[in-house]
TIBA-848298 format. One record per residue: x, y, z of N, C-alpha, C in turn; residue in one letter. Coordinates in nm, 4 decimals, always signed. Example, Ala and Ser with C-alpha at 12.3 -4.5 7.8 and 13.67 -1.06 7.14 Angstrom:
PT,nxx,nyy,nzz,caxx,cayy,cazz,cxx,cyy,czz,residuo
PT,+1.3190,-0.5690,+0.7800,+1.2300,-0.4500,+0.7800,+1.3200,-0.3300,+0.7800,A
PT,+1.2850,-0.2250,+0.7080,+1.3670,-0.1060,+0.7140,+1.2900,+0.0030,+0.7870,S
END
This chain:
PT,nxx,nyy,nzz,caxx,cayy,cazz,cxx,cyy,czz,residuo
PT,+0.0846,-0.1177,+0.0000,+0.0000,+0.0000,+0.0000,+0.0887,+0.1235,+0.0000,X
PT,+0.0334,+0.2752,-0.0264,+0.1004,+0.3778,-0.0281,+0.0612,+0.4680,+0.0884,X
PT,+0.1597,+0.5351,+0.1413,+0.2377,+0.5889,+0.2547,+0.3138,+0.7258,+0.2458,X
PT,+0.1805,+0.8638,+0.2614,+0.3060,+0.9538,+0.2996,+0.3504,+0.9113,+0.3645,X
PT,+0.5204,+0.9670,+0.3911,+0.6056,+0.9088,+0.4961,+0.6890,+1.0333,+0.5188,X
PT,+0.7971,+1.0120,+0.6076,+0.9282,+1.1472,+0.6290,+1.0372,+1.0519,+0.6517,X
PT,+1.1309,+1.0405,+0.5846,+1.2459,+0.9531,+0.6501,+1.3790,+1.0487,+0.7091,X
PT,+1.3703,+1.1852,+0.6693,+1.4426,+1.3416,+0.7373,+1.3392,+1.4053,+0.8139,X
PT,+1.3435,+1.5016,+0.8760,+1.2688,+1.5973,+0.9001,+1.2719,+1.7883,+0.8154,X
PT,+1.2644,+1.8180,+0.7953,+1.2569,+1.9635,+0.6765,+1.1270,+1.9740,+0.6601,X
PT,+1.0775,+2.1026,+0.4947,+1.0091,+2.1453,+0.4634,+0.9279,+1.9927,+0.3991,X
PT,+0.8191,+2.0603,+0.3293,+0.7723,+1.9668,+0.2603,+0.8241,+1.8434,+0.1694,X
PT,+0.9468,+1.9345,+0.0879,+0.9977,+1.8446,+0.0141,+1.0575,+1.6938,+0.0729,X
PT,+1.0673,+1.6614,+0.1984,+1.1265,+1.5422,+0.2518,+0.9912,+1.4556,+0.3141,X
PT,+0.8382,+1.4913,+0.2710,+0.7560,+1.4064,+0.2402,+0.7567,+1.3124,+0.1026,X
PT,+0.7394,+1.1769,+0.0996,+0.7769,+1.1133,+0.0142,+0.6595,+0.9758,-0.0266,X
PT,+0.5804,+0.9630,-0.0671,+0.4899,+0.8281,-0.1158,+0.5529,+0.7063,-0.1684,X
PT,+0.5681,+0.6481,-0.0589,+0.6222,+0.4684,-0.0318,+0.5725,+0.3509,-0.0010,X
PT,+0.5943,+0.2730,-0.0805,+0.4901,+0.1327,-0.0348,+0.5223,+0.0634,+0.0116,X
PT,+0.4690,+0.0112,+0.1231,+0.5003,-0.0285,+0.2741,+0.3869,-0.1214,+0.3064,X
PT,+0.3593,-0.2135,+0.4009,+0.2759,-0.3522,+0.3940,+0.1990,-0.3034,+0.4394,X
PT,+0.0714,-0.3934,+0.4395,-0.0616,-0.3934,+0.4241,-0.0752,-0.4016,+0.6245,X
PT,-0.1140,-0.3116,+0.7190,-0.1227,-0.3288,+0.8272,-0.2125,-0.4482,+0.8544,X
PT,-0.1985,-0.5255,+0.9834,-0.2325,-0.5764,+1.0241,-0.3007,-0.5975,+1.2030,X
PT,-0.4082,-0.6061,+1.2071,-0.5094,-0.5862,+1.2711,-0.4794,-0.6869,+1.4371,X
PT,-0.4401,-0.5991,+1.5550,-0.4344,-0.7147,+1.6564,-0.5909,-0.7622,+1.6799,X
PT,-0.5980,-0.8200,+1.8194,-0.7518,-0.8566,+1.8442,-0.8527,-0.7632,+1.8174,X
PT,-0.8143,-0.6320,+1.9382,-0.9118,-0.5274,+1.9259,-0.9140,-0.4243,+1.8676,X
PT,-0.8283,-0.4795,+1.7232,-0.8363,-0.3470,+1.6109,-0.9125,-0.3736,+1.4826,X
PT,-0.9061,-0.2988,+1.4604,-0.9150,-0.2879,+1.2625,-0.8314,-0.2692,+1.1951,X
PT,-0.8575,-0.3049,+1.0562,-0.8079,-0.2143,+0.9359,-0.8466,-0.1515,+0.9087,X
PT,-0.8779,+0.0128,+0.8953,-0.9557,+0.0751,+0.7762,-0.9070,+0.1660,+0.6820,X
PT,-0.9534,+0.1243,+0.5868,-0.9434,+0.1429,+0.4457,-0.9659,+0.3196,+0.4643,X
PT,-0.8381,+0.4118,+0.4811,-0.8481,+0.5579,+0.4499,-0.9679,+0.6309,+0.3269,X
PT,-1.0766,+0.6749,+0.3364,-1.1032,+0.7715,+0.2295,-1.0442,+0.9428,+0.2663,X
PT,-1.0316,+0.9807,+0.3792,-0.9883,+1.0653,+0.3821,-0.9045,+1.1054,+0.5149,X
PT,-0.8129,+1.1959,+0.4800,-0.7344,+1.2267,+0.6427,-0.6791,+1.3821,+0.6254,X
PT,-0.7324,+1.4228,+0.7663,-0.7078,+1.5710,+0.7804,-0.5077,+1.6083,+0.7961,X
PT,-0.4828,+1.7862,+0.8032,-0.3894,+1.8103,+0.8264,-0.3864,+1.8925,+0.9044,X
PT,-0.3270,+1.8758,+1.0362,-0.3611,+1.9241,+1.1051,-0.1853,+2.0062,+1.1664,X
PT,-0.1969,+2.0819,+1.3002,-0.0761,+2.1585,+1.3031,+0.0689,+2.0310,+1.3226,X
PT,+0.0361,+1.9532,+1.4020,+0.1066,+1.8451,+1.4625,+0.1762,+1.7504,+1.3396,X
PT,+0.1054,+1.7621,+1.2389,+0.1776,+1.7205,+1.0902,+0.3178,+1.7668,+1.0488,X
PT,+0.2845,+1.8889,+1.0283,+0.4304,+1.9875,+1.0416,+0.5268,+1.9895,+1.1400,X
PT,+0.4423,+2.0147,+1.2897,+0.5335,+1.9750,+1.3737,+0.5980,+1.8632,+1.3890,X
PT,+0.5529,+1.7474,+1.3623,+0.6565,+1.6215,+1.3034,+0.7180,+1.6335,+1.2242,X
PT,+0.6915,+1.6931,+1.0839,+0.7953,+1.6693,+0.9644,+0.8807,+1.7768,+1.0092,X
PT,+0.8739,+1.8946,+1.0745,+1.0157,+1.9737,+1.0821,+1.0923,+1.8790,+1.2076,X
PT,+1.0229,+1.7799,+1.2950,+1.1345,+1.7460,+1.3800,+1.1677,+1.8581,+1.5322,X
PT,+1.0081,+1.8961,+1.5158,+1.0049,+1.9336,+1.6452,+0.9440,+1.8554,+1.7634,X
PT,+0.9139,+1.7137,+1.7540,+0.8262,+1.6276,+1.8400,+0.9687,+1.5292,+1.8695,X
PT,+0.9178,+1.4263,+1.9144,+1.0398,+1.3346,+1.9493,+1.0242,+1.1825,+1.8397,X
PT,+0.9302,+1.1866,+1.7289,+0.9166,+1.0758,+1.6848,+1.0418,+1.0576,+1.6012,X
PT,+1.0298,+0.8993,+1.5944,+1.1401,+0.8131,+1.5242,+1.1573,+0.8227,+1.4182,X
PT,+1.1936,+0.8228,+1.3157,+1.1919,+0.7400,+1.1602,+1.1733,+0.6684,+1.0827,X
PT,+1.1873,+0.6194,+1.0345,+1.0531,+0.6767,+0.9681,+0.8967,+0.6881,+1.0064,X
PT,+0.8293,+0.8215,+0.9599,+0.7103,+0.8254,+1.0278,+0.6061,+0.8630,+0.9259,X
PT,+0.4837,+0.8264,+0.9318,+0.3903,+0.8161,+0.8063,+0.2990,+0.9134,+0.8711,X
PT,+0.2576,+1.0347,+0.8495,+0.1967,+1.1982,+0.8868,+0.0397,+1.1450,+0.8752,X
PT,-0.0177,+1.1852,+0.9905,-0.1418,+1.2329,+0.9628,-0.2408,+1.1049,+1.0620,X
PT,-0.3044,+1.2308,+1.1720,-0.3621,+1.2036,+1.2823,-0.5272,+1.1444,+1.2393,X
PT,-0.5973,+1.2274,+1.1865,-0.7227,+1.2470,+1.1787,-0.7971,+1.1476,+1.0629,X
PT,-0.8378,+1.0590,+1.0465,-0.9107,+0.9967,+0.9661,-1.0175,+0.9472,+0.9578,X
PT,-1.1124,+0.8906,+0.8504,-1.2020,+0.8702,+0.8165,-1.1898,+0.7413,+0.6817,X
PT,-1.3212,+0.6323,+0.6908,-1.2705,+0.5393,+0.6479,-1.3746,+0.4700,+0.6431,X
PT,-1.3566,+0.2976,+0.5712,-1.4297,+0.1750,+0.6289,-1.3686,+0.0478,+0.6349,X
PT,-1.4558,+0.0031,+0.7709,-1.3464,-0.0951,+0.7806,-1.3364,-0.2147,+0.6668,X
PT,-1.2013,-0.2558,+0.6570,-1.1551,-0.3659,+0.5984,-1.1677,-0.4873,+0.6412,X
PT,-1.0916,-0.5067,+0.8036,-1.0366,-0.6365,+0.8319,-1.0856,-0.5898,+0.9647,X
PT,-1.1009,-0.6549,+1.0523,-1.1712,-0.7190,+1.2083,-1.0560,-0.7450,+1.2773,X
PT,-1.0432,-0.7369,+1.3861,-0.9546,-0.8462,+1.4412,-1.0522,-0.9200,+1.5616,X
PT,-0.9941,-1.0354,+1.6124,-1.1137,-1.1441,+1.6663,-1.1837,-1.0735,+1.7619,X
PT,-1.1332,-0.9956,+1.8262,-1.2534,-0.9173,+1.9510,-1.2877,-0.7765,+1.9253,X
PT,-1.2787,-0.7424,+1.7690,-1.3324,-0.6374,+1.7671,-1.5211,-0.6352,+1.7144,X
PT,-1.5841,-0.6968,+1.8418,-1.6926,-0.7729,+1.7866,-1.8333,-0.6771,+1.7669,X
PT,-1.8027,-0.5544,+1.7964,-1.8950,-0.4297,+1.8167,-1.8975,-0.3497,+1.5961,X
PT,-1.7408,-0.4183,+1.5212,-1.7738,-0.3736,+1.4242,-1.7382,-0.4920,+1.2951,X
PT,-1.7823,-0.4260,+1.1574,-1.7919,-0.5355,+1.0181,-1.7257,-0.4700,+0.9375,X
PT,-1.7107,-0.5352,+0.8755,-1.6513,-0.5512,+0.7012,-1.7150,-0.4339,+0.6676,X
PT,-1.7077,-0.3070,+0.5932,-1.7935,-0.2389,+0.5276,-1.8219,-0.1305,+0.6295,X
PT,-1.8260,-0.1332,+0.7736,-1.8530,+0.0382,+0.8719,-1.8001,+0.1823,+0.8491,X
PT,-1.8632,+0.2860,+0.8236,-1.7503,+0.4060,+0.8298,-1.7301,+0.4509,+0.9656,X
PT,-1.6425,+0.4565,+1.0049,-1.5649,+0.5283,+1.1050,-1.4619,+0.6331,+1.0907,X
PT,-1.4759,+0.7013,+1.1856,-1.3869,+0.8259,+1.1726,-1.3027,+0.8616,+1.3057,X
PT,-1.1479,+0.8658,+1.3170,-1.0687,+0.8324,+1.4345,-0.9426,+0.9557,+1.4393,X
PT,-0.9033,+0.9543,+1.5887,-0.7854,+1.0615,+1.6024,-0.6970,+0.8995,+1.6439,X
PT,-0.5845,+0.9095,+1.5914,-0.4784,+0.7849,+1.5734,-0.3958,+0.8335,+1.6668,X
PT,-0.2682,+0.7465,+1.7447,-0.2033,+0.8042,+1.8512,-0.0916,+0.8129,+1.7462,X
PT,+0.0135,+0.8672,+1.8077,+0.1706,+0.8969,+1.7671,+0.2291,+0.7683,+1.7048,X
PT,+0.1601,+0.6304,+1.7364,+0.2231,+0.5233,+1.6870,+0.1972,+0.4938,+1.5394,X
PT,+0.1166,+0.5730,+1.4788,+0.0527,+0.5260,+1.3713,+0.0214,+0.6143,+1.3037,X
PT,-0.0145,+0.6301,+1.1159,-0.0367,+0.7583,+1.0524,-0.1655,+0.7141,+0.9585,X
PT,-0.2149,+0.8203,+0.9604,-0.3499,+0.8380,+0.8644,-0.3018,+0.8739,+0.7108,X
PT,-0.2219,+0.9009,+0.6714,-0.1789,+0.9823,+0.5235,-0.1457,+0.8161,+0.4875,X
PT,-0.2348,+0.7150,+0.4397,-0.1959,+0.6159,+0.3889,-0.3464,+0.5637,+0.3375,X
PT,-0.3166,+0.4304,+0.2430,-0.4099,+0.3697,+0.2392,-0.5070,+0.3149,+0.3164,X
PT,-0.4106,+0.2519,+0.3801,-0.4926,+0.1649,+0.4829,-0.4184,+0.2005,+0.6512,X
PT,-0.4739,+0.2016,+0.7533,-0.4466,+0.2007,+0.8801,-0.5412,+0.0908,+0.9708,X
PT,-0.4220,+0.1108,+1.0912,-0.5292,+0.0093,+1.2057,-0.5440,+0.1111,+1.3223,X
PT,-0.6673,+0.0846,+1.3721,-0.7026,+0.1821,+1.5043,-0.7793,+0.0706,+1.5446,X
PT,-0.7593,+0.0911,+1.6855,-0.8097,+0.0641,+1.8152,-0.9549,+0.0542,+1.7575,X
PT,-1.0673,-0.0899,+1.7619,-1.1965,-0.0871,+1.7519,-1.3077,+0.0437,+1.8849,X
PT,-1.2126,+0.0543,+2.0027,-1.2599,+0.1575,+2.1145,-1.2419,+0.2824,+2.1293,X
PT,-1.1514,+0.3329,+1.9989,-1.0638,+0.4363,+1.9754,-1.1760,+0.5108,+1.8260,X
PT,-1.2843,+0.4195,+1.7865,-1.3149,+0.5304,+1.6761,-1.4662,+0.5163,+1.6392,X
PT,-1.5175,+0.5996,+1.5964,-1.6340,+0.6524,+1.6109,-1.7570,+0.6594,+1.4689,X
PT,-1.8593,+0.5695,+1.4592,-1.9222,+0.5586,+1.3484,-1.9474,+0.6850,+1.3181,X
PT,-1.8907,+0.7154,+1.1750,-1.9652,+0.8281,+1.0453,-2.0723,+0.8476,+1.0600,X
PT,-2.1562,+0.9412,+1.1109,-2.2617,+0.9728,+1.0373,-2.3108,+0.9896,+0.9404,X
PT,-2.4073,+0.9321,+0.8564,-2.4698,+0.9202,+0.6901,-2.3986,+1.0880,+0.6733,X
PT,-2.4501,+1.1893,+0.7321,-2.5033,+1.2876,+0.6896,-2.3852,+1.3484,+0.6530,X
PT,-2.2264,+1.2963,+0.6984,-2.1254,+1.3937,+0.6784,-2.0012,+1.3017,+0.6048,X
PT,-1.9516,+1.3208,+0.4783,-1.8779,+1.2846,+0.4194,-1.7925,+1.2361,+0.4657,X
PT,-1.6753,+1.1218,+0.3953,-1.5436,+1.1300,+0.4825,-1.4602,+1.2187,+0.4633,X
PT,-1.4829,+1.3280,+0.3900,-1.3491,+1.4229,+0.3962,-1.4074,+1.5185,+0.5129,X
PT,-1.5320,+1.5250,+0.5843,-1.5850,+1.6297,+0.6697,-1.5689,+1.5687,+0.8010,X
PT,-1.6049,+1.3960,+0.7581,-1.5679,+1.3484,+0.9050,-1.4189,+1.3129,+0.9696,X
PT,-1.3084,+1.3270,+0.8677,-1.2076,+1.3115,+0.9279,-1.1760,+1.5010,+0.9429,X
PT,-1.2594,+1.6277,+0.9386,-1.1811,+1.6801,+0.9874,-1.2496,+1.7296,+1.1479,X
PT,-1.3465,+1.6018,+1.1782,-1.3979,+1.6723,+1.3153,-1.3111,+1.6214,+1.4553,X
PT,-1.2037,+1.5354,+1.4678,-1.1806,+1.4581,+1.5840,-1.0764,+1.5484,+1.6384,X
PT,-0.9853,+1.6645,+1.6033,-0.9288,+1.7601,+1.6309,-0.9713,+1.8770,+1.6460,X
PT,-1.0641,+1.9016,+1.5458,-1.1669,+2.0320,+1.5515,-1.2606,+1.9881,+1.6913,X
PT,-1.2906,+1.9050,+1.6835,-1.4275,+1.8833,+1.8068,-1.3285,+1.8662,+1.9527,X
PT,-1.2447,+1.7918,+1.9783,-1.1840,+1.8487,+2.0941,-1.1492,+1.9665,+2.0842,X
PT,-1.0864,+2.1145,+2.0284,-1.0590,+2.1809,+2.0023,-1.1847,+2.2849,+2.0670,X
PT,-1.3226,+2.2585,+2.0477,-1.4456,+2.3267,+2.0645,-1.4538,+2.2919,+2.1906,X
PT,-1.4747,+2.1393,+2.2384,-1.5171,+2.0711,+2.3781,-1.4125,+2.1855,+2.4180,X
PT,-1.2974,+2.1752,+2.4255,-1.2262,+2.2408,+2.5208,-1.2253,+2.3686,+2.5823,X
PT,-1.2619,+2.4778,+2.4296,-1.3196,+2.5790,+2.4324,-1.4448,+2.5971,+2.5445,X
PT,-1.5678,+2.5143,+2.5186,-1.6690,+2.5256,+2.5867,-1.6500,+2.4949,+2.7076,X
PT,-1.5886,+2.4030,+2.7965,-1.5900,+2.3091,+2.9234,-1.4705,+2.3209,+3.0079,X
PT,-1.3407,+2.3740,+2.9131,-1.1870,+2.4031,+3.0035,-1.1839,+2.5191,+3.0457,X
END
């Protein structure tokens, strides 16, 4: 599958599209199949190499999707769900395919695309926080 990735840290130009294996799903994850993934500030702040991540690292927090692959106790979702997820530091959305946590992500609503629903899981904490901190 294909993979923004950073194998330096710099400007844009040391983003690079690489094909890299097909993730694989522990018990209580998924696969899902990316339709869309936001960009958010923390993108940049990785590719310039202001965070502490490793190398190579594949950009991009925020996604939206359906699932592919199950893993055995992810028994709440199917083949075919849209979900839309904020991914931790271990893992990147700027790819085909990703795995997230089945407890970690949140059915699509019909009503909002996947390019609208991957940009709410940063925006919407962003508001909660506003309103409640």
């Amino acid at each position: 599958m294909k993979a923004a990735r950073i194998h330096a840290f710099g400007g844009p130009e040391v983003v690079s599209i690489d094909q890299v294996p097909l993730p694989q799903p522990l018990d209580d994850e998924v696969v899902l199949r990316v339709r869309a993934a936001s960009v958010n500030p923390i993108d940049y702040k990785i590719r310039e190499g202001s965070t502490s991540e490793t190398l190579p690292v594949t950009l991009g927090r925020d996604v939206s999707g359906t699932v592919e692959i199950c893993g055995t106790r992810a028994h709440t979702l199917k083949k075919g769900d849209s979900l839309f997820a904020m991914l931790g530091h271990d893992r990147g959305g700027n790819a085909e395919y990703v795995v997230v946590k089945a407890t970690e992500a949140a059915a699509k609503p019909d009503r909002l695309s996947h390019v609208e629903a991957a940009a709410v899981p940063l925006a919407g904490i962003t508001a909660w926080q506003g309103l409640f901190d």
